[in-house]
N, C-alpha and C positions, 0 to 999 in steps of 0.2 A: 764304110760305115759313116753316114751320116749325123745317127739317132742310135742315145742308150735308152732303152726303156727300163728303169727299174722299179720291181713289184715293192721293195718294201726295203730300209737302210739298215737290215745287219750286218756286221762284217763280214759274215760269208756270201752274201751277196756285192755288197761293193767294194770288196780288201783291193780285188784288183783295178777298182773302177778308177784313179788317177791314172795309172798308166796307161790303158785304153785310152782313153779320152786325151789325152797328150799324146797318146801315137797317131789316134785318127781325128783329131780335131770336134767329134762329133758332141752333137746337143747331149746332156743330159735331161733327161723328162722322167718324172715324179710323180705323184701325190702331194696337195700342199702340207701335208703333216710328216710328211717325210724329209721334206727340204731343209729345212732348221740342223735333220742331223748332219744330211749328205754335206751340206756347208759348215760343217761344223759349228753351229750356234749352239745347238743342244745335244745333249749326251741321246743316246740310246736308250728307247723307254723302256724298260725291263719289270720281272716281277720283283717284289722285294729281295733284298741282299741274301739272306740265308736259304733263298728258293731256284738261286742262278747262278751260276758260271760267272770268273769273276767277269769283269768288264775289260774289252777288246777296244784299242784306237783304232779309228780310219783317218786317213787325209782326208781335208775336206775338199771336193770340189765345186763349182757354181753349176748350179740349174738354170737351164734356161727357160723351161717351161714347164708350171703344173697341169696336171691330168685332174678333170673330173668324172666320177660317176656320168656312165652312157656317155662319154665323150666318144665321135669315131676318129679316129685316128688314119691317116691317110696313107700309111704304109701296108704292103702286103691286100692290096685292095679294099682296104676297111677293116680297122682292128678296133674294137668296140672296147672302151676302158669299164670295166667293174671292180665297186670297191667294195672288200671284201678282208675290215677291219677284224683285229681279233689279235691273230699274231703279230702284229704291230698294228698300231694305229693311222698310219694312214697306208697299209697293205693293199695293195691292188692286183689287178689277176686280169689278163686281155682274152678277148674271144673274137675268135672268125664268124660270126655266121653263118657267112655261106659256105664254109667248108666245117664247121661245127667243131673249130677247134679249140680249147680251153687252155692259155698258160697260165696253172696255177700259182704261181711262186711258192709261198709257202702255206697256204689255207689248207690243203690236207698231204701228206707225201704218198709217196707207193716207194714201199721197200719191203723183202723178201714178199712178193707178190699177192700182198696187199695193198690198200691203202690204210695210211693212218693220221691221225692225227697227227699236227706239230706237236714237239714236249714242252708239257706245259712249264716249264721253267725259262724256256725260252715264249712261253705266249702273254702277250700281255693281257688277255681278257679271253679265258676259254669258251665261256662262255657267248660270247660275241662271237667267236670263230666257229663257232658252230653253226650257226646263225648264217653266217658268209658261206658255209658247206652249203647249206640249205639249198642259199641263193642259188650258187654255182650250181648244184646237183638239177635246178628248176629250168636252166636251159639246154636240160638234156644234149651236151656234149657227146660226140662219138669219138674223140679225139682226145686227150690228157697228154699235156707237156709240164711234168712236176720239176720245182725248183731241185728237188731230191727225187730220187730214183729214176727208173727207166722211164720211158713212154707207153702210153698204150693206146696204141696207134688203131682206130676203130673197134667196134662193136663196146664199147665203156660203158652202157647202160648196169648190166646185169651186176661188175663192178661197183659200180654208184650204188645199185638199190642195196644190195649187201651191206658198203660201207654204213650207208643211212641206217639201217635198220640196227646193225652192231652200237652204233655212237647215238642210236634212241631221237631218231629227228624223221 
């Protein structure tokens, strides 16, 4: 393991990420609006108090490098960075092209064999994240690796237009 790529700094995405990163020495890579938490500078952006789950520590670890929108990325023969704010602000989601695969993180789940949205208690901007569905949905993936749920490993169109059409985009 050379390289952590992570989509977005909740705890349940980086609770484990100090001890990884001290076992295999590897970069961590970001979003620059995710760096502040993963380093521990700033809290976790959340929706207001009475709308969330209390508030979760993480250790903080160093970034070594941020990710920008259409950045390619040199692992896995070109992994293409898209940002795809909403459930966190600086939330990002990679895509293969040439093999048309999509790691959502958290921009939409699939669970009990659907897709759905993130809860909006845990979204910072639903409205936004919808928006990033959009996006995602416009490069017609055949592929889905969600932060939550299974995979759906080919034919994900018919999937997408459904979801789109349910969540009104």
């Amino acid at each position: 393991v050379k390289r952590i790529l992570i989509t977005h700094a909740h705890p349940d995405h980086i609770g484990g990420l100090p001890k990884v990163q001290q076992a295999t020495g590897a970069e961590v890579w970001c979003h620059a609006l995710e760096k502040p938490v993963i380093e521990g500078q700033q809290p976790i952006v959340r929706r207001p108090a009475g709308l969330r789950p209390p508030d979760m520590k993480v250790t903080p670890v160093p970034v070594a490098r941020t990710l920008s929108d259409n950045e390619m990325l040199p692992m896995l023969g070109g992994l293409q960075v898209i940002f795809t704010p909403g459930h966190a602000p600086g939330h990002i989601s990679f895509w293969h092209p040439e093999r048309r695969i999509l790691i959502t993180g958290d921009v939409m789940f699939y669970m009990l064999n659907r897709m759905t949205q993130p809860l909006a208690a845990l979204t910072v901007d639903a409205e936004e994240n919808k928006r990033s569905i959009k996006k995602v949905i416009a490069l017609k993936p055949d592929s889905l690796l969600f932060g939550h749920g299974n995979p759906v490993v080919g034919n994900a169109a018919p999937l997408l237009e459904e979801f789109a059409k349910r969540i009104g985009i």
